[in-house]
C-alpha positions in Angstrom: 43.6 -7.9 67.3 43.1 -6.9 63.8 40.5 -8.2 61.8 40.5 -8.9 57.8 37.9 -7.7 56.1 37.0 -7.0 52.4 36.2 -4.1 50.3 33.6 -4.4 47.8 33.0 -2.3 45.3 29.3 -1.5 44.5 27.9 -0.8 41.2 24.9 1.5 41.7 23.1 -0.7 38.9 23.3 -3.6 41.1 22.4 -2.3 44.6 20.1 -3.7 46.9 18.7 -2.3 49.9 20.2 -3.7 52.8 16.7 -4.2 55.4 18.3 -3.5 58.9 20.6 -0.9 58.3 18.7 1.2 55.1 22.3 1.0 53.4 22.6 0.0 49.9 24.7 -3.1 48.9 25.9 -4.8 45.7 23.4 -7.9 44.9 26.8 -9.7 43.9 28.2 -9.0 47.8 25.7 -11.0 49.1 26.6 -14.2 47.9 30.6 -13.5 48.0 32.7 -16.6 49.3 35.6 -14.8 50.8 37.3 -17.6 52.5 39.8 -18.3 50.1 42.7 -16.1 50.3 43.6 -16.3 46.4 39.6 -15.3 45.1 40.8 -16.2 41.4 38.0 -18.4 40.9 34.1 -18.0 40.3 31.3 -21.1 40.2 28.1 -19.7 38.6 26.6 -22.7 38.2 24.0 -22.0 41.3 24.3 -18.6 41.3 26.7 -17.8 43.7 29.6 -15.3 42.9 31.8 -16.5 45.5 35.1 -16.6 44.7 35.7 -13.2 43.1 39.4 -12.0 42.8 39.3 -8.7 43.7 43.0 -7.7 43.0 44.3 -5.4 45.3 40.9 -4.1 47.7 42.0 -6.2 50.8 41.9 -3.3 53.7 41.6 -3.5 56.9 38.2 -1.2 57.9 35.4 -1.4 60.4 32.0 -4.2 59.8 29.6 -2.2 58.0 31.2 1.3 57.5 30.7 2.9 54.1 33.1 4.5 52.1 32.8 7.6 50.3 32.4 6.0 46.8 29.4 3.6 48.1 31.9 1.0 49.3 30.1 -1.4 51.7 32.8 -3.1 54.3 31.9 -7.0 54.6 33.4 -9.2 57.0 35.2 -12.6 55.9 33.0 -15.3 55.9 33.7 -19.4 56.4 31.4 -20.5 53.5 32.7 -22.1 50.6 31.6 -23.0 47.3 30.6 -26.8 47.4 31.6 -26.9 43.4 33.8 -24.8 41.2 34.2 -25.4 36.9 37.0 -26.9 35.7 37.1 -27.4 32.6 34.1 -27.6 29.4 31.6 -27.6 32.2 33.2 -30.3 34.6 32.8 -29.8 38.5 35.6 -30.0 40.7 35.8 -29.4 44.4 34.7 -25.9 45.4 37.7 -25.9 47.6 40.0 -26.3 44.9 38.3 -23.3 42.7 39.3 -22.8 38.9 42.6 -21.8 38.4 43.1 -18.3 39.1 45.2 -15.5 37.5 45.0 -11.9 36.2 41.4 -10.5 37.0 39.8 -7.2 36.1 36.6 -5.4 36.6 35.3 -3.3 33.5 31.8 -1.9 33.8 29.7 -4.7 34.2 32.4 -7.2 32.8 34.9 -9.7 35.1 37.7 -10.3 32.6 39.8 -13.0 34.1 43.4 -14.7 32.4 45.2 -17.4 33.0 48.2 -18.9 30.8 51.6 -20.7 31.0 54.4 -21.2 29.1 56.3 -24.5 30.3 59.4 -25.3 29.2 60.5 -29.1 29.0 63.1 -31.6 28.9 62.3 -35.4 28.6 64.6 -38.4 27.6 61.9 -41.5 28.3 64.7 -44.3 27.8 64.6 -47.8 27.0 64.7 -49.1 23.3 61.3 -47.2 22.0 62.0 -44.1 24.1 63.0 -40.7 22.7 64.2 -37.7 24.3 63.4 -34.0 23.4 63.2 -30.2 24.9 60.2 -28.7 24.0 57.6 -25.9 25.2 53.8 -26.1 26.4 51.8 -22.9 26.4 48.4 -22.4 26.7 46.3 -19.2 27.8 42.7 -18.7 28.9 40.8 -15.7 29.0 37.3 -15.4 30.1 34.7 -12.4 30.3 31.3 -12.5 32.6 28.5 -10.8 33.5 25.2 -10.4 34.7 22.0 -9.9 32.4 19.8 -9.4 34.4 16.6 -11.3 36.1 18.8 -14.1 37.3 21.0 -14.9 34.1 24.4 -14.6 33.6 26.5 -14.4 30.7 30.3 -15.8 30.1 32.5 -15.8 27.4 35.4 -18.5 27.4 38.6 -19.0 25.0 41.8 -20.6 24.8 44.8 -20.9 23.1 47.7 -22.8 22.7 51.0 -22.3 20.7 52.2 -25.6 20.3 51.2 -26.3 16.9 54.7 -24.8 16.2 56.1 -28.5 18.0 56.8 -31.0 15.5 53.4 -32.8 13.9 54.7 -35.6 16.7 54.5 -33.6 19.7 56.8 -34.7 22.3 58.2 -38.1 23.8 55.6 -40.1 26.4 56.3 -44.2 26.6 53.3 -46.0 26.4 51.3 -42.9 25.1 48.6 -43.5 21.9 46.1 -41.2 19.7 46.0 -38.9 17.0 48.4 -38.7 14.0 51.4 -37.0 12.0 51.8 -37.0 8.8 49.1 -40.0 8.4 50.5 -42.3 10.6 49.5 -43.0 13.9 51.1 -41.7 17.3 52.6 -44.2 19.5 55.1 -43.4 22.5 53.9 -39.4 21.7 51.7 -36.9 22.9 50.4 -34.9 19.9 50.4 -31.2 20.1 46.8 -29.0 21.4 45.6 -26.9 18.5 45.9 -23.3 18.4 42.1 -23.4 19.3 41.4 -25.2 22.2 37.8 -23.4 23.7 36.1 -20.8 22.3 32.8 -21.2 23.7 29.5 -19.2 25.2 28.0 -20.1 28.4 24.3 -18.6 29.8 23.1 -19.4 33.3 19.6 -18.4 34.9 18.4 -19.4 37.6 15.0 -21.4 38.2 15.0 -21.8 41.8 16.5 -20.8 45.0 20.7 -22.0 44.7 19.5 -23.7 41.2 20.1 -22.3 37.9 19.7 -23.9 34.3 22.9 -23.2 31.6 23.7 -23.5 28.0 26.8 -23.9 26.7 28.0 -23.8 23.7 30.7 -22.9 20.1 32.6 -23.6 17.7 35.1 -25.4 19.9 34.6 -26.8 23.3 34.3 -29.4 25.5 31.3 -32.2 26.0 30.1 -33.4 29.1 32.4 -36.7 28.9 34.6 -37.5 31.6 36.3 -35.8 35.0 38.1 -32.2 34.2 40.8 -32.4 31.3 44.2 -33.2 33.1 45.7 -29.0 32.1 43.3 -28.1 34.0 43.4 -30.6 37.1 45.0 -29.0 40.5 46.2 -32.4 41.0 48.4 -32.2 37.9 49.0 -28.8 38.2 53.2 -29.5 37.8 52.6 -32.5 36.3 54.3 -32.1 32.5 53.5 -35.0 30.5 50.1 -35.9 29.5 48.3 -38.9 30.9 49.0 -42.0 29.3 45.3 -43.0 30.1 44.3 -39.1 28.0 42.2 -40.7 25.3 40.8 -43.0 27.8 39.0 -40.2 29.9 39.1 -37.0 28.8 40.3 -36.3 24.6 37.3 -34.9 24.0 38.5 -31.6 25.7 39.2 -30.2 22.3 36.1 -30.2 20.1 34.9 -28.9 17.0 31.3 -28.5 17.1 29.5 -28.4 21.3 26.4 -27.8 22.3 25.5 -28.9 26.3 22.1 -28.1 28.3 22.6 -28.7 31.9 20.8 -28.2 35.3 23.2 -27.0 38.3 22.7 -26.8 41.9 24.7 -27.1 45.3 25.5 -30.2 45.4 24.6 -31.9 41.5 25.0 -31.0 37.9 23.3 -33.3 35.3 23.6 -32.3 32.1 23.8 -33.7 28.2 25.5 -32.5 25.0 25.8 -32.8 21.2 29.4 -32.6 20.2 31.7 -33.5 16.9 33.5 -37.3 17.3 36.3 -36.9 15.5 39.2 -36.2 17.1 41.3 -32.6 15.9 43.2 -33.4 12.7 46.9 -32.7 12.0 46.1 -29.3 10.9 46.2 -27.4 14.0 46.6 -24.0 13.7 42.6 -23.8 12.0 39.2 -24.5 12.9 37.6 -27.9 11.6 33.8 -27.7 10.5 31.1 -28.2 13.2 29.3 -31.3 13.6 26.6 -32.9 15.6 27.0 -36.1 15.0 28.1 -37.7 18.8 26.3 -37.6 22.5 26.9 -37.8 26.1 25.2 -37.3 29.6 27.4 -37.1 32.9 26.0 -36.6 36.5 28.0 -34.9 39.0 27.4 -34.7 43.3 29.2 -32.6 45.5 28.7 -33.4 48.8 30.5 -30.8 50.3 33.4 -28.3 48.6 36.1 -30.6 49.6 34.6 -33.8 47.4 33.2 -34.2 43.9 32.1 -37.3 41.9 31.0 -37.5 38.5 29.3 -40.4 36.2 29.1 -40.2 32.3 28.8 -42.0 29.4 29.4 -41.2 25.4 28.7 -42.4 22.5 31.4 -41.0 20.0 31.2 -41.1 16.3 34.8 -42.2 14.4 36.7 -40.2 16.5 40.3 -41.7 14.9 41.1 -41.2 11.3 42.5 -44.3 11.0 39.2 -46.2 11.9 36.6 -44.2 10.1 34.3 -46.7 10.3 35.0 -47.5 14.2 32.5 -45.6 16.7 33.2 -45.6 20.5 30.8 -46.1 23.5 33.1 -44.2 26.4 32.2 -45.2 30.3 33.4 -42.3 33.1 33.4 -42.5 36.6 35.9 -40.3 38.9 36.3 -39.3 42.5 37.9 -36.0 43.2 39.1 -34.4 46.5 40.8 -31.3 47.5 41.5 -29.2 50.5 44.2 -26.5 50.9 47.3 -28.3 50.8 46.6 -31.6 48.3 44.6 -32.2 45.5 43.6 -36.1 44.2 41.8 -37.3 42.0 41.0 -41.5 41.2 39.5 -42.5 37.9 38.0 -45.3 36.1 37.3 -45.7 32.3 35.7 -48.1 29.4 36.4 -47.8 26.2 33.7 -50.1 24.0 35.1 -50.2 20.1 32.7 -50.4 17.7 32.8 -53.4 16.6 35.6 -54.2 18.7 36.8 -55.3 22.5 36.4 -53.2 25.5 39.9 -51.4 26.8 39.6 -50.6 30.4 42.0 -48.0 32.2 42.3 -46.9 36.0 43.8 -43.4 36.9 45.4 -41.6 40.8 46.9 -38.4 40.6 47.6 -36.1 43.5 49.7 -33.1 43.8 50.3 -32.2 47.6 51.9 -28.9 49.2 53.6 -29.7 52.3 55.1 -26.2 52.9 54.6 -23.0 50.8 56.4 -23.1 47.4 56.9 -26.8 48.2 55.2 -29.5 45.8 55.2 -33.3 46.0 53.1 -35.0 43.0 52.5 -38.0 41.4 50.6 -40.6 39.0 49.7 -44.5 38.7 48.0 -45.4 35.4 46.8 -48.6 34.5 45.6 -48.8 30.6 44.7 -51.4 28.3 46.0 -50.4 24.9 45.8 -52.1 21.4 47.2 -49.8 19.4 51.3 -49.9 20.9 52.1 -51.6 17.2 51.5 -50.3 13.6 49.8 -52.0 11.1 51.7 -54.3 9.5 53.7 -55.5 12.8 52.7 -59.2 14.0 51.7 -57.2 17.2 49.3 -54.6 15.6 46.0 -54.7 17.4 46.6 -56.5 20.2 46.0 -55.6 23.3 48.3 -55.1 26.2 48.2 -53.8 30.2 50.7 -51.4 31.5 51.3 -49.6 34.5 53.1 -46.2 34.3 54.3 -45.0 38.1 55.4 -41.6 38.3 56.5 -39.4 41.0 58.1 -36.1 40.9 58.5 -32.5 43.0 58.1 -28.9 41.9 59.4 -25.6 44.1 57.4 -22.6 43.2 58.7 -19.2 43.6 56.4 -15.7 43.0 57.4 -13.3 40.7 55.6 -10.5 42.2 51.7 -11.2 42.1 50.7 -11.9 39.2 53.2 -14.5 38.0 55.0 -17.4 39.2 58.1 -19.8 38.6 58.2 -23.4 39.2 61.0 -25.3 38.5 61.2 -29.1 38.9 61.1 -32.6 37.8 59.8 -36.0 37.5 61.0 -40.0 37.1 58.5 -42.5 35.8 58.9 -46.5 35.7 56.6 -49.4 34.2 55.2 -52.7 34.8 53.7 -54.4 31.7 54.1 -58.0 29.9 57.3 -60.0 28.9 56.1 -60.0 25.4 56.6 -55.8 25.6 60.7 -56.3 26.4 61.9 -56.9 22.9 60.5 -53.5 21.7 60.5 -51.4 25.1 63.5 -53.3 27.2 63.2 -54.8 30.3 62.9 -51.7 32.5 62.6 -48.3 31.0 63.1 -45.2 32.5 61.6 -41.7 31.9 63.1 -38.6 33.1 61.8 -35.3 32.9 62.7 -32.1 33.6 61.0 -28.5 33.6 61.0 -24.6 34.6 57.0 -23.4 34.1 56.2 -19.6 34.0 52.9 -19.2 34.8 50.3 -16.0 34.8 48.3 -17.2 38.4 48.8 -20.1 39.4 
């Protein structure tokens, strides 16, 4: 029977001696996770390398031989990573692993990217609904490496290109936040900014399987909430934002983060310094860094099937429209994952100040059945008091709705690197009588998409 096994390369600066055998090993190899078959993702947060993608150097060899160029010969192993980084510095489920892509080894450098480009059509019916065709991009490109005495070194961007939507992004019923044009966004998702990370992360480690970070830039993400939802497995096909977004996780885009953190196996408790105010209309630039806002989030993960995270915020004016309005944000989420489905559940309070406190609830799970094959889908339930502009007899109060949403994606590989998933998704609502005179009785969204992506 033949037997899988792994080639690793081995940089002379980081050999070790290997005791039993005299044979010299990279320090990285003894720490790889090779369990997972796509090894596009890497955790550093305790020091273990584990989920290395390694591009083509799958052979099939003999445990322990050594190749001419100093190749050692490792067999698979059934470890896992208990956590993996989504995104900011948000733990998900080490099973799950960050998204994975085009990665390349340079020297001492791991340059890994990641990007899609998702083309979408939406008509979200009933009397306030709107339809459009539009496109989502966004790319991610990361370079890591060691430094040396147990630190480690990563460098993280994104991008996105649709500031070139319209200022009012695209259709999404019951969706609230940001502005265009000075007025406030109701029934649309507003457009990322050309910028969405540029950041600086530096690990070292204090302890056997614990290590202490920093991370930190001009744009980023606090420690506020579960993963931002582009970056969730379990709304990997998902096209349209959460309605619940600015509920749990709108700080993923912001000006001005600083975040110290301790990491181990199974917790991460750290604390940042960030800018409040939500990204303004002008999206293609970077705003001025503040420090004006703080948070602390606590995350366990039991095992690298399950993680569970805690945090609390207290945001300066993030909306231009309430300048003088600060928010106190409550987190708590469950995430799981295995091979074949992702889930996450979700609970949020949002405490104006002055004002009332808006609650919302969150489940979203993306399962794969069979390969290519993708069933997902979404309940939200979200408190919202700002469905009405000012000056309507409705403004400012508040109102519960329920958005259900179910859909399927079929992926197809374009050689290895990219991939094709074409699908689509039908959404329906429960929420008050008093809503049917501006929404109708039962609207319907439908949305359709084909999204090209670099990984996965």
């Amino acid at each position: 029977m033949n037997r899988r096994y792994w080639r690793v390369v081995a940089p002379a600066a980081a050999a070790i001696a290997m005791p039993a055998a005299g044979i010299s090993i990279p320090a990285m190899a003894q720490d790889m996770d090779h369990s997972m078959m796509d090894h596009g993702h890497t955790e550093h947060g305790q020091g273990d390398h584990g989920q290395m993608d390694h591009g083509n150097t799958i052979d099939h060899y003999t445990e322990g031989s050594v190749l001419d160029d100093g190749t050692m010969i490792l067999p698979a192993a059934p470890k896992r990573n208990r956590a993996s980084i989504g995104s900011g510095t948000a733990r998900i489920p080490g099973v799950e692993g960050s998204m994975n892509g085009l990665h390349v080894m340079t020297g001492d450098w791991m340059l890994m990217a990641h990007g899609y480009a998702w083309g979408v059509y939406t008509d979200q019916g009933g009397a306030r609904g709107d339809d459009k065709a539009y496109v989502q991009s966004m790319l991610m490109a990361t370079a890591e490496r060691p430094l040396g005495d147990g630190a480690r070194l990563t460098l993280k961007s994104m991008f996105s290109l649709e500031p070139l939507m319209s200022a009012r992004g695209y259709p999404n019923l019951f969706a609230t936040g940001e502005t265009a044009n000075g007025i406030a966004l109701i029934d649309r998702q507003h457009p990322h900014d050309l910028f969405m990370e540029l950041a600086a992360r530096i690990d070292v480690d204090i302890a056997p399987g614990a290590s202490a970070f920093l991370y930190g830039g001009p744009v980023g993400e606090p420690a506020l909430g579960p993963s931002a939802f582009m970056m969730r497995r379990s709304s990997r096909y998902n096209a349209e934002a959460p309605i619940t977004h600015h509920w749990f996780d709108s700080t993923h885009i912001t000006y001005g983060v600083v975040t110290a953190g301790v990491s181990a196996s199974a917790f991460q408790i750290e604390a940042s310094a960030f800018r409040g105010r939500e990204p303004d209309e002008e999206r293609w630039g970077i705003e001025t860094p503040k420090l004006d806002s703080w948070s602390v989030r606590g995350t366990w993960s039991p095992s690298s099937n399950w993680a569970a995270q805690l945090s609390y915020g207290r945001i300066k004016s993030p909306e231009a429209l309430h300048d003088d309005e600060d928010e106190g944000r409550l987190t708590a989420s469950v995430s799981y994952g295995d091979d074949r489905l992702s889930v996450i559940g979700a609970f949020s309070a949002k405490n104006r100040l002055p004002g009332p406190v808006l609650t919302a609830w969150l489940l979203e799970a993306n399962w794969n059945p069979a390969s290519g094959h993708n069933l997902f889908g979404r309940i939200e339930n979200v408190e919202n008091d700002e469905l009405f502009p000012e000056g309507d007899p409705l403004h400012g109060a508040a109102f519960r709705v329920t958005k259900m949403q179910a859909g399927y994606a079929y992926r197809i590989p374009l050689g290895k690197m990219f991939g094709l998933a074409l699908g689509g998704s039908a959404a329906i609502y429960d929420k008050p009588r008093a809503l049917d005179a501006a929404y109708g009785k039962n609207p319907v969204g439908l949305t359709a998409f084909a999204k090209l992506s670099l990984g996965d």
